[in-house]
C-alpha positions as CSV (number, residue, x, y, z in Angstrom):
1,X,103.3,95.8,144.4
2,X,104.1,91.8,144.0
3,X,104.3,91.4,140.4
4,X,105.0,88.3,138.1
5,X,106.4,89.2,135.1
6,X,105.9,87.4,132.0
7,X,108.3,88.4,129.3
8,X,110.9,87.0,126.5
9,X,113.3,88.9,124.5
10,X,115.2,92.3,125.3
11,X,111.8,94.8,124.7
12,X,110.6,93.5,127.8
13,X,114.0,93.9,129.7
14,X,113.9,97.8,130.2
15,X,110.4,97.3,131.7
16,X,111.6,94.5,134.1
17,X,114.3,96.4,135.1
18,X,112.4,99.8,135.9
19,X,109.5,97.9,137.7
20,X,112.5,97.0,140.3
21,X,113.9,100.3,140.6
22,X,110.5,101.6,141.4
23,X,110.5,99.7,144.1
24,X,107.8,96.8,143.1
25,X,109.1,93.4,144.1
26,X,109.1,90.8,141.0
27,X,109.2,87.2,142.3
28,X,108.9,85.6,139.5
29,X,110.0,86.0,136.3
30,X,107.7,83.8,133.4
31,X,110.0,83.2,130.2
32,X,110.3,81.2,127.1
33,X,112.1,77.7,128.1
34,X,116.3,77.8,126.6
35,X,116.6,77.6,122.9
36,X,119.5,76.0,120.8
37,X,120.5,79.1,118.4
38,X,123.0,79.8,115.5
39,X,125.2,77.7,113.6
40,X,126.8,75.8,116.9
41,X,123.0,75.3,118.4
42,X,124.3,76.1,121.8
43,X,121.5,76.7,124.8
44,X,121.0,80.7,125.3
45,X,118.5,81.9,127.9
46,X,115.9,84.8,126.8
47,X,117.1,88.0,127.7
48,X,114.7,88.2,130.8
49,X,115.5,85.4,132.0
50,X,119.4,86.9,132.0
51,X,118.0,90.0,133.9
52,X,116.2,87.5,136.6
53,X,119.5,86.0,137.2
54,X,121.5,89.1,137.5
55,X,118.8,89.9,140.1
56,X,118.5,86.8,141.9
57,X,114.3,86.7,141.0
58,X,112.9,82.9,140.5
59,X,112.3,82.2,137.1
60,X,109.9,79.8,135.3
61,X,110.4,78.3,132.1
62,X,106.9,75.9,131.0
63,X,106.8,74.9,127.1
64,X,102.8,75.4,127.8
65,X,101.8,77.8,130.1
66,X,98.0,77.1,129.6
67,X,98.8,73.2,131.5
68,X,97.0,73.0,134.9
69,X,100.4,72.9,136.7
70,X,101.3,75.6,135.2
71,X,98.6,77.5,136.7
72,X,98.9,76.0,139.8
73,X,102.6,77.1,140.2
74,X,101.9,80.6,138.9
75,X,99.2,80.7,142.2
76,X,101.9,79.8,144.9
77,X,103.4,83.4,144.8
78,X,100.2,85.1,145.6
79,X,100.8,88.1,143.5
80,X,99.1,91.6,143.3
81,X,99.3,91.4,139.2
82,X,101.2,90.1,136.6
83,X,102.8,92.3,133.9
84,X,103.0,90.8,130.2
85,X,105.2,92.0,127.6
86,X,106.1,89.9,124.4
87,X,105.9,87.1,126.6
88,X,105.1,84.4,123.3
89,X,102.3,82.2,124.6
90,X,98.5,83.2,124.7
91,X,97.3,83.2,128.2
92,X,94.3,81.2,129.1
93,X,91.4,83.1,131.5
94,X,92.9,81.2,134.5
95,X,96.1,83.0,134.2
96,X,94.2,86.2,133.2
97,X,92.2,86.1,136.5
98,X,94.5,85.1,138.6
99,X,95.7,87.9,140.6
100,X,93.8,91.1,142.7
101,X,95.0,93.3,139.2
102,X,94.7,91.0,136.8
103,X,97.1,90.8,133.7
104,X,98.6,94.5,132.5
105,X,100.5,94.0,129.2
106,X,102.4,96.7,127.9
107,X,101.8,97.0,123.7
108,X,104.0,98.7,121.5
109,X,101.3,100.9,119.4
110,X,98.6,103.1,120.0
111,X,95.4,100.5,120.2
112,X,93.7,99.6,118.4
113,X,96.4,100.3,115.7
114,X,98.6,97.2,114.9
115,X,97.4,94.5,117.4
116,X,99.5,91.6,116.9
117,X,103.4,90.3,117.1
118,X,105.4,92.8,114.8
119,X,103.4,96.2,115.5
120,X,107.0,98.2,115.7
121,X,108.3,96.8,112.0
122,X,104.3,97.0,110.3
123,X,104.4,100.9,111.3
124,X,107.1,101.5,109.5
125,X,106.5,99.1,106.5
126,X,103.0,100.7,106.1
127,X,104.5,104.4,106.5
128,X,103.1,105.7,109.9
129,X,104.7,108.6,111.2
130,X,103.7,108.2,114.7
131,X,103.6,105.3,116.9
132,X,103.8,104.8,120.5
133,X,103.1,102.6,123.3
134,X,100.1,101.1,125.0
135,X,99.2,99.5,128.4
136,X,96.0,97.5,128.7
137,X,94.2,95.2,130.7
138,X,94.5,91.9,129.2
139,X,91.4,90.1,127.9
140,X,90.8,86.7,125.7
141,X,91.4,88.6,122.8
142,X,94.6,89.6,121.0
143,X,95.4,92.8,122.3
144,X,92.0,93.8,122.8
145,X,91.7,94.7,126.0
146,X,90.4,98.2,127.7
147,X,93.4,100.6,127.6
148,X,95.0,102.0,130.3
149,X,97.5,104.6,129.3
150,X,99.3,105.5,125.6
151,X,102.4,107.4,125.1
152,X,103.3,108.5,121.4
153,X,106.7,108.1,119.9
154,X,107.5,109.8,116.4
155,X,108.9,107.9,113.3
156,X,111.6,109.7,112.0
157,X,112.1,109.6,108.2
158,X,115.4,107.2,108.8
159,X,113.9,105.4,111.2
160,X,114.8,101.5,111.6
161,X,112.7,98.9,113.3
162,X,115.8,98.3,115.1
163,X,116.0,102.3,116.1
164,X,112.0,102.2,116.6
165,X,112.3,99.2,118.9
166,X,115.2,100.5,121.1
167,X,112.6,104.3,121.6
168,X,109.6,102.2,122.1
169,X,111.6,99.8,124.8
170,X,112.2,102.7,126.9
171,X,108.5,104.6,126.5
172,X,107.2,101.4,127.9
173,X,108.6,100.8,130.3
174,X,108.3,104.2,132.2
175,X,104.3,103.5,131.2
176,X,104.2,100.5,132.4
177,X,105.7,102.4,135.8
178,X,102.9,105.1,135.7
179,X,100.3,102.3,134.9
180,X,101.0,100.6,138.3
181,X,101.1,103.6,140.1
182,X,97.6,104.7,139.0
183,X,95.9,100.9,139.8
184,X,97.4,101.1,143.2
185,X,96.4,104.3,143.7
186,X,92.6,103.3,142.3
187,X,93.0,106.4,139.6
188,X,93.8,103.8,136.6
189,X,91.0,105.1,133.9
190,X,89.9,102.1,131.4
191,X,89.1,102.7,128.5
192,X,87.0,100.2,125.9
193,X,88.9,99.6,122.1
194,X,86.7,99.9,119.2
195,X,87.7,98.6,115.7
196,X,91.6,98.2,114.4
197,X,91.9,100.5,111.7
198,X,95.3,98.5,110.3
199,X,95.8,95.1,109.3
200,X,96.7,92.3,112.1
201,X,100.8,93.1,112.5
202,X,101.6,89.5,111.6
203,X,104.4,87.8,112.7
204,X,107.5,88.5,110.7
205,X,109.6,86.0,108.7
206,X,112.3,85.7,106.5
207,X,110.1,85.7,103.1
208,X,108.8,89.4,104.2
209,X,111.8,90.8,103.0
210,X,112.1,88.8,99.4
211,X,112.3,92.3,97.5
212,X,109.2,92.5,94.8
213,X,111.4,95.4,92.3
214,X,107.8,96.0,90.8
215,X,107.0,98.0,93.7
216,X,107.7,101.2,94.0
217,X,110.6,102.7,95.7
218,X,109.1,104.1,98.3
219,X,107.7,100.8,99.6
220,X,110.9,99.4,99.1
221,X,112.8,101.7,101.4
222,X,110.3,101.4,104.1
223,X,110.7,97.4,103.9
224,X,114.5,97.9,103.9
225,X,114.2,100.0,107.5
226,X,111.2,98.3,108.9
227,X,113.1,94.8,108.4
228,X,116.5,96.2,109.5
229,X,117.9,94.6,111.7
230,X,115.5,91.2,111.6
231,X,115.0,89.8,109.6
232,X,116.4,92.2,106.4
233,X,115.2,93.0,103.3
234,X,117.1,91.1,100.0
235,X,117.3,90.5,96.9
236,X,119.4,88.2,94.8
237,X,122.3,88.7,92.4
238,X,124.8,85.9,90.8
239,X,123.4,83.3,92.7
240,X,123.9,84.6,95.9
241,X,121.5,86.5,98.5
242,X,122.0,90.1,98.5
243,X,120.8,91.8,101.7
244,X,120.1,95.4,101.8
245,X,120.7,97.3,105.2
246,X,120.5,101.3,104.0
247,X,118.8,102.5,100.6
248,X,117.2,105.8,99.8
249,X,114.3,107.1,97.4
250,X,115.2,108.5,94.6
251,X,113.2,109.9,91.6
252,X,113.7,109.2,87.9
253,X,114.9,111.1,85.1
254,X,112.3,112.4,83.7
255,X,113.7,112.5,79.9
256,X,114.1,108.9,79.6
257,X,112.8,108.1,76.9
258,X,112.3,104.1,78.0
259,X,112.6,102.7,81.6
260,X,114.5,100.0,82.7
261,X,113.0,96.7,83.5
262,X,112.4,97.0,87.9
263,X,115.5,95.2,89.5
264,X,118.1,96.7,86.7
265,X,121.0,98.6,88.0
266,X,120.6,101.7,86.4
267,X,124.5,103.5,88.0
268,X,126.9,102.5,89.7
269,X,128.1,105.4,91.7
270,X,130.8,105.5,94.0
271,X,128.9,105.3,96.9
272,X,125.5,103.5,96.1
273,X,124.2,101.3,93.3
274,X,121.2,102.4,91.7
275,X,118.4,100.2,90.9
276,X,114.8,100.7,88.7
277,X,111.7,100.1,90.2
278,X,108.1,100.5,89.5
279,X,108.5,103.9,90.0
280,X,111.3,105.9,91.4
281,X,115.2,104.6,91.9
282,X,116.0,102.9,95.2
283,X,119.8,103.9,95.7
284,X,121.1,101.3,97.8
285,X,124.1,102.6,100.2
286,X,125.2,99.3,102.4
287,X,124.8,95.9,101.9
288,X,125.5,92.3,102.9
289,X,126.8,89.3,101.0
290,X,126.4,85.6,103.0
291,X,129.5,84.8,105.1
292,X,130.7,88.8,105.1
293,X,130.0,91.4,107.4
294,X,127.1,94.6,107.0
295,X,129.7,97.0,104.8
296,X,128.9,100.2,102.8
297,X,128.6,100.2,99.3
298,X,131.3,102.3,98.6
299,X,133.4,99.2,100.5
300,X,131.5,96.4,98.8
301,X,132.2,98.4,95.2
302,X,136.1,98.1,96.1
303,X,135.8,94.1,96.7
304,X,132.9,93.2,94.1
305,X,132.1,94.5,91.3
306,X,128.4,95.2,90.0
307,X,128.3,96.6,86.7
308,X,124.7,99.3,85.5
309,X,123.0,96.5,83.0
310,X,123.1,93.7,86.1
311,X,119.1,92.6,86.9
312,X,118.4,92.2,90.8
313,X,115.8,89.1,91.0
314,X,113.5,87.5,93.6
């Protein structure tokens, strides 16, 4: 098939890539304009927009995609479809009408389960132990659209958003594959979503992952993956940001006659700090200070010292 692909960071790569080597011919690739990033703002180009070059496909870069020129340029390649994945600009119904196919966006959850931008870290924040991937035809809505085809994709106990993202990356795009093949075969089954049963996954930002140590340790840890690696959970200590990468559940003594106020390290061990929460101890195993590198605790304990009695704050 002729496909333009619309598509930003590095989950949508594997699926560009694997539309090629099935044999589909891309022509144009539909990404975020350059940003300025990082502490020298220098220009970077999206990750598809890296994998267009490598291939020699057109790319497209419009700050609005909804203009009318916009539209009109998408038109010019007389495409079969257009595949969407975490492209970052609502489509208008021009777009979404535009080709024979129509607009097939590949999701990363099992609709109607987490529509929205951050479905991969909100499943493991809110404790699911299965996720999975998604294609749909693209409505109006956000991510409402009749399904296509799901693929599931368990959430192991240590799983990361990071880790989650990387397993979900290549599910899709082998869906996204078989999705294609079943529209141009006309076998492509479409199926109608009902309600969400989850909260919109809202975008994520930095004040997610502000630590509340009045929650209990077992939401903690599942912030601590879900955020890991963007954009981490922290908490503060002597002025400075403390960001924690690794952390594991456990439970208190249960002959403690008085519990420690939540955020209170509790033990230093030699390979983890302990700290009180609402309920249970979150033993925290690698960290981050600003301006050093992700270390273990065990490393951080031989630089810095944190003493039991220290109070972890918002």
């Amino acid at each position: 098939m002729r496909i333009i692909f619309m598509g930003t960071p590095d989950f949508s790569v594997g699926t560009f890539e694997a539309l090629i080597q099935a044999g589909h011919e891309i022509c144009l690739a539909v990404t975020q304009p350059d940003r300025q990033r990082g502490r020298g703002k220098e220009v970077q180009f999206s990750p598809v927009k890296e994998a267009a070059q490598k291939y020699q496909i057109p790319v497209f870069q419009p700050e609005k995609i909804r203009k009318k020129e916009c539209v009109e340029e998408l038109k010019k390649y007389a495409a079969d479809v257009m595949v969407v994945i975490a492209f970052g600009q609502i489509l208008p119904k021009e777009i979404l009408t535009l080709t024979p196919y129509g607009c097939i966006n590949v999701h990363a959850s099992l609709l109607p389960k987490y529509r929205g931008a951050a479905p991969i870290q909100w499943a493991i924040i809110n404790g699911e132990s299965v996720t999975g991937v998604t294609t749909m035809q693209m409505d109006e809505g956000l991510d409402t659209g009749d399904m296509i085809l799901k693929t599931e994709v368990p959430i192991d106990e240590n799983e990361t958003g990071e880790s989650l993202h990387d397993k979900l990356a290549v599910a899709g795009a082998k869906l996204c594959v078989e999705t294609l093949k079943r529209i141009e075969e006309g076998t492509a089954a479409f199926e109608k979503q009902g309600e969400s049963p989850t909260a919109y996954a809202k975008m994520l930002d930095k004040k997610i992952g502000n630590i509340d140590w009045n929650q209990p340790a077992v939401l903690i840890e599942r912030l601590v993956r879900g955020l890991n690696s963007w954009p981490s959970a922290y908490t503060h200590w002597q002025d400075k940001v403390l960001k924690i990468w690794r952390a594991k559940v456990e439970p208190e003594e249960k002959d403690k006659n008085e519990r420690a106020v939540p955020g209170t390290v509790t033990a230093v061990r030699k390979d983890c700090v302990c700290v009180q929460t609402a309920d249970g101890i979150l033993a925290v195993y690698e960290l981050q200070i600003p301006g050093k590198k992700r270390m273990e605790t065990e490393a951080f304990l031989r630089g810095y010292t944190i003493e039991a009695g220290t109070v972890f704050h918002e």
